[in-house]
C-alpha positions as CSV (number, residue, x, y, z in Angstrom):
1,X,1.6,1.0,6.8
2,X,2.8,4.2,4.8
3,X,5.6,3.9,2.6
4,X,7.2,6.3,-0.2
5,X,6.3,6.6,-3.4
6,X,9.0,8.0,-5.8
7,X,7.2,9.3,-9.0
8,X,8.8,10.6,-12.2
9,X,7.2,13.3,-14.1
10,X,8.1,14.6,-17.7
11,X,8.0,18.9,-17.4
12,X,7.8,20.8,-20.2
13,X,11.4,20.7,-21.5
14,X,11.0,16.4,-21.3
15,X,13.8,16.8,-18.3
16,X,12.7,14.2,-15.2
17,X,11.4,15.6,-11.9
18,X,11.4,13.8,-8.8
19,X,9.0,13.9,-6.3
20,X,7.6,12.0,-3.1
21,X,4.7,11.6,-2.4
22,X,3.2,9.5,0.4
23,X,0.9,6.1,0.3
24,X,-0.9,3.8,2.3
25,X,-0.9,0.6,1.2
26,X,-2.2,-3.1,2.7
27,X,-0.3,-6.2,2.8
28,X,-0.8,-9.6,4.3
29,X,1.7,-10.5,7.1
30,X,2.1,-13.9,8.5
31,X,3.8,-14.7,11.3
32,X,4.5,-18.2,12.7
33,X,6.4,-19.4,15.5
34,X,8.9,-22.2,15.6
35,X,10.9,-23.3,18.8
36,X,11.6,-20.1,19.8
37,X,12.2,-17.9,17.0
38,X,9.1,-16.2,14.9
39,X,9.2,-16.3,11.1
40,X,7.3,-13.9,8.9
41,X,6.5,-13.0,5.6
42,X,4.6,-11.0,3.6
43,X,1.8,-12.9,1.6
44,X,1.8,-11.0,-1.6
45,X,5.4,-10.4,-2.3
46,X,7.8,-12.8,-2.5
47,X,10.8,-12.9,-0.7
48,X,9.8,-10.2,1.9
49,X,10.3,-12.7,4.8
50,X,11.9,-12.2,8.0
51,X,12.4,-13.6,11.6
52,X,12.8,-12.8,15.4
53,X,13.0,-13.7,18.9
54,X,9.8,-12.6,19.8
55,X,6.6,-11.7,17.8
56,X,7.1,-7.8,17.9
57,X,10.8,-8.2,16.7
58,X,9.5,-10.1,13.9
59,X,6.7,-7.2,13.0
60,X,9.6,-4.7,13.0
61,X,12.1,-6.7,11.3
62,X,9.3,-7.4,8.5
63,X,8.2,-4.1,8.2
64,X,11.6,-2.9,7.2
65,X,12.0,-5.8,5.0
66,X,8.6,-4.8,3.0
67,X,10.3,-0.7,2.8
68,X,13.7,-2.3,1.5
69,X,12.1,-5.0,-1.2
70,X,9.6,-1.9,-2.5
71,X,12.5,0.7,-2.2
72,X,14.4,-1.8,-4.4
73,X,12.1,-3.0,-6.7
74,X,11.2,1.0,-7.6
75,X,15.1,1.6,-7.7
76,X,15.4,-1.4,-10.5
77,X,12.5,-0.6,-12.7
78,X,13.5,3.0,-12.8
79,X,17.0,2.0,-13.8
80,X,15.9,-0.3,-16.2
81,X,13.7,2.8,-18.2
82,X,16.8,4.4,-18.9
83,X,15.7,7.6,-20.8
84,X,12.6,6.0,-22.2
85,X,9.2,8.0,-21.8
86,X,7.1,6.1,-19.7
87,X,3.8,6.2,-18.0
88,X,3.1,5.7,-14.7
89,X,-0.5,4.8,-13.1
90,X,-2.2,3.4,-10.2
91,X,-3.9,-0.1,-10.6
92,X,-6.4,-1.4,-8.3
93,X,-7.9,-4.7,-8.2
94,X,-10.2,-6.7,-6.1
95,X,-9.2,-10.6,-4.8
């Protein structure tokens, strides 16, 4: 799955830059099916969750669930920085 990545960079007068770029990054969907509706989540992130009639409704519907929770999550934390100098890496663990 690719999603965007919204990155804030510090130039030389300390004014914030904007820039996308894109990323690939793995989650763990599950998908189960009661009566005749599918349910899905994602694994890692709580609250991404979804249903749908059938099991490729649910896949869409959970894909754009994931891109809204990340959109919003990014939105919040970059709100909540305010004019603060931050730094912003990658972190990668194995589980």
């Amino acid at each position: 799955m690719t999603v965007l990545s919204y990155n804030i960079v510090r130039n030389f007068n300390n004014c914030d830059i904007l820039y996308c770029m894109k990323q690939s990054r793995k989650f763990t969907a599950v998908y189960k099916k009661s009566g005749r509706w599918y349910s899905g989540w994602i694994e890692e992130i709580p609250g991404v969750n979804t249903q749908g009639r059938t099991l490729v409704e649910a896949k869409e519907n959970l894909k754009e669930a994931l891109l809204l929770i990340l959109e919003t999550n990014r939105l919040l934390s970059r709100k909540s920085e305010g004019r603060s100098l931050v730094t912003r890496e990658s972190l990668s663990v194995f589980a």
